[in-house]
C-alpha positions, 0 to 999 in steps of 0.5 A: 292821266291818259284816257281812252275817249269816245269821242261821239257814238259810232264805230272803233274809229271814235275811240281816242286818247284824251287827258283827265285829272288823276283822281284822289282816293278817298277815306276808304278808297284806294288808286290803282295804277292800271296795267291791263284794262279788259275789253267787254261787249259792254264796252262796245255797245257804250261806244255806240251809244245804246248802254250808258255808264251808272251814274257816277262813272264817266260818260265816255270813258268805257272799261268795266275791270282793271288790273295794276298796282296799288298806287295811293290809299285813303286814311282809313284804308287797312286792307292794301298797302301802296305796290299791293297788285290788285285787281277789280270791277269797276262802273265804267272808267277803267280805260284809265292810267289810273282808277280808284275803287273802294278798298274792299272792292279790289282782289288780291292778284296771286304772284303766280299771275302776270300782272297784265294777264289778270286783266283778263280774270275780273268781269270773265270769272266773276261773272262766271263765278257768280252765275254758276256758284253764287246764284246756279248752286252747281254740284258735281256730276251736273251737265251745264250747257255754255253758249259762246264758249270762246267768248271771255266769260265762256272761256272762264265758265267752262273751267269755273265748272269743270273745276266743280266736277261738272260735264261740260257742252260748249256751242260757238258758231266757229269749229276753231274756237270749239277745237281750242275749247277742247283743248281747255277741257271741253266735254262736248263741243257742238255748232252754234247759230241761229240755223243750227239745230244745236238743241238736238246735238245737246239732247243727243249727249244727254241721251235726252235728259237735257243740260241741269244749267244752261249759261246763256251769253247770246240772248234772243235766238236761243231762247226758244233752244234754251226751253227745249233743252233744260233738263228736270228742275233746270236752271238757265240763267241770261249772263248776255244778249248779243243776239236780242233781248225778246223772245218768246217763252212757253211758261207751260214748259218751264211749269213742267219741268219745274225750271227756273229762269234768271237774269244778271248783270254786275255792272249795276249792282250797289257797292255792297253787292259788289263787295260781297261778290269780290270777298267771295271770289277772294275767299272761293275762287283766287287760289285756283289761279295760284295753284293753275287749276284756273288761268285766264285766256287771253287772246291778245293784247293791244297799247291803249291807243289801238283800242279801236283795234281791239273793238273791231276784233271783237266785233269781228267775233275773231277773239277767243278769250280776252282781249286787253288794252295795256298803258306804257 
């Protein structure tokens, strides 16, 4: 099966086709043929050689979801039958013809989706999902508070919690990705950035009260932001860190107003934890994509050998939503 390789660490320019065997499911496995694999700030900093994959999955090979069909199965496997579309997370290796994933791993795609497209919901919405249901416990008539609203996982939360009845604010440091976030449903958009003073715009639409979550995809350059705008009991929970990783935190604040902090990431996490999180999307969150309450935003779509493309656009910051690389 083709691959997409990194060749050495670097820039877009290492990634490249490569050749591996197709991989054989086992008992409770099943092989997927890829149709879309999504593109990840993960995958991007793997290429540079500062995140390396689990153990388990292949060192050079990025790709952290897949969408396709069910293309083999294992003896004991009960819940898919081959030509099922699925879709999933995986550990790395999903820049593949083809991935095999445990069977209870794999989430049903509604018919209403293209298949190509649902590339674009695995690590955006159950990331988001997760964060905001699973471990935030939104409510309705909550304010939460997005950073890089345009981004995958932005794109997703800002649906994910407007679905639930939340308002909504939204920062990015480009005007077009906030007109476009609008245009998904987006309460208050507000300019984002190190030099912004984002955290007033934020107060100033909460009349001073303050976001109840806070989703936080930038990391070290809003923490000090992220502490002055957490309303009573707040929760802010740290999804990515573009920015950095250190910071400086007034634990007195946060003693205060009695807010919590929490760090996550699912890429890492043992199989029954993934397991748990995929039965729950499959139970709580599919069936918004088949009634259109929630679709996945994709930005553009590249051939598997242009994922060097795809790589600078998101480097470049220019992708709103997902990116996608497809196989022929």
């Amino acid at each position: 099966m083709r691959v997409v390789v990194v060749r050495e660490p670097g820039g877009p320019e290492v990634l490249e086709l490569g050749e591996r065997p197709v991989p054989g499911p086992g008992r409770s496995e099943i092989r997927v043929r890829v149709r879309a694999a999504g593109v990840n700030r993960a995958d991007l900093i793997q290429r540079q050689g500062h995140y390396p994959a689990p153990p388990g999955w292949p060192a050079d090979v990025p790709g952290l979801e897949f969408s396709g069909e069910v293309d083999a199965v294992g003896a004991d496997v009960r819940r898919w039958q081959v030509g099922d579309r699925v879709m999933g997370l995986v550990g790395g290796g999903g820049y593949a013809e083809f991935v095999v994933v445990h069977e209870d791993e794999a989430v049903r795609v509604p018919s209403a989706v293209p298949l190509v497209d649902a590339g674009a919901i695995p690590e955006a919405f159950f990331t988001a999902f997760d964060a905001l249901d699973l471990q935030c416990g939104i409510r309705v008539g909550e304010t939460v508070l997005i950073h890089a609203v345009g981004s995958g996982v932005g794109t997703a939360a800002l649906q994910i919690a407007r679905r639930a009845g939340l308002r909504t604010i939204g920062t990015s440091r480009t005007p077009e990705k906030l007109d476009r976030a609008r245009e998904l449903g987006l309460d208050v958009a507000i300019h984002g950035g190190a030099d912004a003073d984002w955290s007033e715009a934020v107060h100033s639409a909460t009349n001073g009260r303050g976001a109840d979550v806070v989703l936080d995809l930038v990391g070290a350059t809003y923490v000090e932001g992220n502490q002055h705008v957490l309303a009573e009991r707040g929760r802010w929970i740290v999804v990515g860190v573009p920015s950095g990783p250190r910071a400086s935190v007034d634990l007195r604040r946060l003693m205060s107003k009695r807010a919590s902090v929490t760090g996550t990431v699912l890429r890492a996490r043992p199989l029954h934890e993934k397991i748990a999180l995929a039965r729950a999307v499959e139970d709580r969150l599919v069936d918004s994509f088949a009634d259109g309450t929630l679709e996945p935003v994709v930005d553009d779509i590249f051939p598997a050998e242009e994922a060097g493309g795809a790589h600078a656009r998101m480097e470049a910051n220019a992708n709103f939503g997902k990116l996608l690389l497809t196989w022929d």
